[in-house]
KEKE-3310 file (N, C-alpha, C; in steps of 0.2 Angstrom, whole numbers, plus 5000, padded with zeros to 4 digits):
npx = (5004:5002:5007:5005:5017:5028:5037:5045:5052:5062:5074:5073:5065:5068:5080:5073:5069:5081:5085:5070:5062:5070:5078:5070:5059:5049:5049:5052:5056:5048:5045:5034:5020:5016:5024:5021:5008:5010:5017:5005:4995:4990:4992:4983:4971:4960:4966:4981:4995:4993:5005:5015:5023:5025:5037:5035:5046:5047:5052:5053:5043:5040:5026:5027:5038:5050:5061:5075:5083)
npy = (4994:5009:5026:5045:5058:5068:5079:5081:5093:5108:5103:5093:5092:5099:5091:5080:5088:5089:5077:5072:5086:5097:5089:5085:5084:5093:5104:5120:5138:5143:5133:5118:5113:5103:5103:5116:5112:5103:5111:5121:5114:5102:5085:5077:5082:5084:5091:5089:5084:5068:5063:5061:5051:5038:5023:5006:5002:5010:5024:5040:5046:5053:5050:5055:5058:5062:5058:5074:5084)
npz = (5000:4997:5001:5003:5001:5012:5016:5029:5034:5029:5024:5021:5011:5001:4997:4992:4980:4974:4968:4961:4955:4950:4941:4932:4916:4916:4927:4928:4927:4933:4944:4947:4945:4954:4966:4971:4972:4984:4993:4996:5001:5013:5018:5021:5014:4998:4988:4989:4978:4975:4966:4973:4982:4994:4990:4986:4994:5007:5000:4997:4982:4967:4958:4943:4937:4926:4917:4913:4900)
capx = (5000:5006:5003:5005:5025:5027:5045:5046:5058:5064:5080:5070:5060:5075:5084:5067:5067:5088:5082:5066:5060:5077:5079:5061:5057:5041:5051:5056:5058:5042:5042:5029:5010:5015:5026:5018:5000:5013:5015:4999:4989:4989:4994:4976:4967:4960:4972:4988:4997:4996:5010:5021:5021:5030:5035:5035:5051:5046:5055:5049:5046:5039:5025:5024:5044:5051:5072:5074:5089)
capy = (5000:5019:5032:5050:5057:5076:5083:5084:5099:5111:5100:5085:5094:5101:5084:5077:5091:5087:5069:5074:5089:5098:5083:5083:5089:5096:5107:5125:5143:5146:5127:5112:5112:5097:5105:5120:5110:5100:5117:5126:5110:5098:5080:5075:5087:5080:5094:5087:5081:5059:5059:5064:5046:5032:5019:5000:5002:5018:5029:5045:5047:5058:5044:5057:5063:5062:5064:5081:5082)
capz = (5000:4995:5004:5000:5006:5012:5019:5037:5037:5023:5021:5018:5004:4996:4995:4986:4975:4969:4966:4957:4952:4946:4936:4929:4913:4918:4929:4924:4928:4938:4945:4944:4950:4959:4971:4971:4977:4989:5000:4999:5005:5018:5014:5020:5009:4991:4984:4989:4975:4972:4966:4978:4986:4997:4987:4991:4997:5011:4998:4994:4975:4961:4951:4938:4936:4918:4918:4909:4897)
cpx = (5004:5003:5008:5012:5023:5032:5043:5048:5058:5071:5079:5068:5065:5081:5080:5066:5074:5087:5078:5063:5067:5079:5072:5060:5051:5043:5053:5057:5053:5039:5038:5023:5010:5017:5024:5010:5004:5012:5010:4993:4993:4989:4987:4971:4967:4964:4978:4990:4997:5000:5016:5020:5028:5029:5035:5041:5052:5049:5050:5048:5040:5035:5025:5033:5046:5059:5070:5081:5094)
cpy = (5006:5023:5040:5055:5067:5076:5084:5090:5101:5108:5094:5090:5095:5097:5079:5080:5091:5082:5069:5080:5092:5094:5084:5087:5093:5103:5114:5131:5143:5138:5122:5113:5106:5099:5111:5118:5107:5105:5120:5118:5103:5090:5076:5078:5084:5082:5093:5082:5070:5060:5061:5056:5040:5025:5011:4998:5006:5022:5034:5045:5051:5053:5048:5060:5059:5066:5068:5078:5088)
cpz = (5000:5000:5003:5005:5007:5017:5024:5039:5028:5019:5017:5010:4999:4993:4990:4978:4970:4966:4959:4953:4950:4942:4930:4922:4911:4922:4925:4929:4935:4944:4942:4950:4954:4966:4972:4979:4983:4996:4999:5001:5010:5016:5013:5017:5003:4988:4983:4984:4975:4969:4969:4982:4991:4992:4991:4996:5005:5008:4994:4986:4971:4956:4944:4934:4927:4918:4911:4902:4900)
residu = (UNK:UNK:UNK:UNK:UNK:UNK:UNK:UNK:UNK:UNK:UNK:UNK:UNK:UNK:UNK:UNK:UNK:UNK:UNK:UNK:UNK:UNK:UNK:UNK:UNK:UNK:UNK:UNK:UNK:UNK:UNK:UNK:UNK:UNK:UNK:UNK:UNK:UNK:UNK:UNK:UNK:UNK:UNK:UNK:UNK:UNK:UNK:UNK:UNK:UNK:UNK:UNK:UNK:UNK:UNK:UNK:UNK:UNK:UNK:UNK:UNK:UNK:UNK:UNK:UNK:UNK:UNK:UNK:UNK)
# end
C-alpha cells in the first residue's frame, strides 16, 4: 500500500526536490503544480498532489517525474 509522502523539514524537501524535480522535465523557471500544490495543502486534503508518494520500498518518489535532458 502507498501512501502519500510530504517533507518533514525544509531540508527533507530540498533533498526530494535534487532527486526529482530539478531533474524533471516538467520542471522549469516558475516550478511544477505538483510542488507547488505540495505546499499550499495539507497531505490530508483531496488537493495534495498523488503523486508525491511512498514507494514500496518507504522511499519517497515523484510517480509522475520524467528525467529532463
Amino acid at each position: 500500500m502507498t501512501s502519500k509522502y510530504r517533507p518533514s523539514n525544509g531540508f527533507e524537501g530540498e533533498m526530494f526536490k535534487e532527486v526529482f524535480c530539478y531533474r524533471c522535465k516538467k520542471y522549469d523557471e516558475d516550478g511544477c503544480e505538483i510542488e507547488s500544490a505540495a505546499w499550499l495543502y495539507d497531505v490530508d486534503e483531496s488537493e495534495y498532489p498523488a503523486a508525491w508518494q511512498y514507494d514500496d520500498d518507504d522511499e519517497p518518489i515523484c510517480t509522475v517525474f520524467e528525467e529532463g535532458e
